[in-house]
C-alpha positions in Angstrom: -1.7 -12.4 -10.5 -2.4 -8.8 -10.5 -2.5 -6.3 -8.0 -5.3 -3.2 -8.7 -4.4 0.3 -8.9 -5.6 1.1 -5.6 -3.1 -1.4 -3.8 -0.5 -0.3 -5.7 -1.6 3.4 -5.1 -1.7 3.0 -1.3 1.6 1.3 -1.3 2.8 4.5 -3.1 1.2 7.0 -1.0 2.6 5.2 2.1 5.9 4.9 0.8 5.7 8.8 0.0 4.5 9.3 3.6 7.5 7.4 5.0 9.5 9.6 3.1 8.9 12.7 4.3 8.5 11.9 8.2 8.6 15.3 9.3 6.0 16.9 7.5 2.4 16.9 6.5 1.8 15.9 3.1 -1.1 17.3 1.1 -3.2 15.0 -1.4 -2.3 17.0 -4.6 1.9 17.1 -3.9 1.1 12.8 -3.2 -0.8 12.2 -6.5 1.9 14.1 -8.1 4.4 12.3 -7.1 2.4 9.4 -7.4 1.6 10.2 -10.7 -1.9 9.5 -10.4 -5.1 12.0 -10.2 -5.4 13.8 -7.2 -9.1 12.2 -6.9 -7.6 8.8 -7.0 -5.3 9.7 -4.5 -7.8 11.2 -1.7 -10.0 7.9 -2.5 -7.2 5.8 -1.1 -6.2 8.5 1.2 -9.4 7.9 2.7 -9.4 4.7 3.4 -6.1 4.5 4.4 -7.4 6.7 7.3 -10.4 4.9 8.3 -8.3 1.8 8.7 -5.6 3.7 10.9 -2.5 3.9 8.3 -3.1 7.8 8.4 -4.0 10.5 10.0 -5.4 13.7 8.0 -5.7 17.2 9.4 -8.0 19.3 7.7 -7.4 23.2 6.6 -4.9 25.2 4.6 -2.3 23.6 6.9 -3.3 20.3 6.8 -2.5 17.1 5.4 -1.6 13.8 6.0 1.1 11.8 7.7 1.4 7.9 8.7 -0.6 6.8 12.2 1.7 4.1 13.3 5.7 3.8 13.3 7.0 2.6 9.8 8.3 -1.1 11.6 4.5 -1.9 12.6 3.5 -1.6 9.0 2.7 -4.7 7.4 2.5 -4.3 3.4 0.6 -7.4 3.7 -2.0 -6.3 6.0 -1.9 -3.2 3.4 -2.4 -5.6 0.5 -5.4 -7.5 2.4 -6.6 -4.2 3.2 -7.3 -3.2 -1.0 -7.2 -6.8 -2.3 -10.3 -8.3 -0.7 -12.9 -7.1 -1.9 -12.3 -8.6 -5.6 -12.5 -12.4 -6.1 -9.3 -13.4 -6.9 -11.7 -16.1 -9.5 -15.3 -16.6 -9.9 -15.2 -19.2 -7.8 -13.9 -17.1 -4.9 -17.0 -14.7 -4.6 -20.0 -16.1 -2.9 -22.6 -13.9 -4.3 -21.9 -14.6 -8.1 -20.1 -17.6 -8.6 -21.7 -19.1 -11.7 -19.0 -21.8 -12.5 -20.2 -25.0 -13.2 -17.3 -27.1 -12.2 -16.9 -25.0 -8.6 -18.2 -28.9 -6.9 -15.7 -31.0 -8.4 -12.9 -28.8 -9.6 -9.4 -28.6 -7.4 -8.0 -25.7 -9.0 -9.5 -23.1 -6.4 -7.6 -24.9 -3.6 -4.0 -24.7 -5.0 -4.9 -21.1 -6.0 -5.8 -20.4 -2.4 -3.0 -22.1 -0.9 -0.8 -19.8 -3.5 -2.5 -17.1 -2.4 -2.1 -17.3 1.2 1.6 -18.2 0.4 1.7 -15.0 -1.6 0.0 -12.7 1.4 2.7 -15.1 4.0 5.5 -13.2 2.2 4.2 -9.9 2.4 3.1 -10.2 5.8 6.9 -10.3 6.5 7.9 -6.9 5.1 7.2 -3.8 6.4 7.0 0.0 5.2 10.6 0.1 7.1 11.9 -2.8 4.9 10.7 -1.0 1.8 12.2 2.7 2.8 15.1 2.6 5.1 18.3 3.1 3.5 16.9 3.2 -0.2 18.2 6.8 -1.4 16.7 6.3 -4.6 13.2 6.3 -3.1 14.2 9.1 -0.7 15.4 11.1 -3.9 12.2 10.4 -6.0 9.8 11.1 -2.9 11.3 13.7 -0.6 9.7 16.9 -0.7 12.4 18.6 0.6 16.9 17.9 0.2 18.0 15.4 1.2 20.9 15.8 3.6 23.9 14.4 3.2 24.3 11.0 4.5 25.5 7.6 3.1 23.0 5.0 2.8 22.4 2.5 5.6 20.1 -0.4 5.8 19.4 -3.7 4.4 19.6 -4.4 0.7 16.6 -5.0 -1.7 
């Protein structure tokens, strides 16, 4: 399995936005430290905001910053969110499948029973889970020092 660039974009971008509660973040300093192009970035941005995860404020002060406390965001919702709209198989879309065995074959069961196993795991960890008390992802994605405080939380 393989997760696109988008879903592992907005992951990023939320991450970054967890980060740096206290401030607006701007698309460009995001797809820097994202280390993707800042197109790529507002793409996601965008529909991170449509479906609620953001909220953007326009201008030369604007930016964006998460919609919802990081404990009511599900990573699996997330992954849903950007995963969906590519067959996971042929025999997964509706509009083009073309494969001749999709009447007898069993394989597209098990892989959607592994798939909803797979989306059952990540629909048990949070944007919390993935930030609090990691100092290595505060130190790669804070946009301003970090002060000085040991590390709490649960462990990876």
């Amino acid at each position: 399995m393989r997760l696109t660039t988008r879903t592992n974009l907005a992951a990023r971008i939320l991450m970054t936005c967890a980060s740096n509660p206290d401030r607006l973040l701007r698309t460009a300093e995001i797809a820097e430290m994202c280390n993707c192009s800042t197109n790529h970035a507002a793409h996601v941005v965008q529909r991170l905001q449509a479906e609620g995860y953001v909220t953007t404020l326009r201008g030369r002060a604007g930016g964006i910053r998460l919609a919802h406390p990081v404990e009511q965001v599900s990573i699996g919702a997330v992954f849903r969110l950007f995963e969906r709209e590519i067959p996971f198989a042929e025999c997964f879309d509706a509009e083009n499948n073309g494969c001749p065995l999709v009447g007898a074959c069993r394989l597209r069961s098990y892989i959607q029973r592994a798939l909803e196993a797979f989306y059952h795991e990540l629909d048990m960890v949070t944007l919390d889970d993935l930030v609090r008390g990691n100092c290595g992802l505060q130190a790669l994605l804070a946009m301003q020092p970090i002060p000085d405080h040991p590390c709490a939380g649960p462990p990876a």
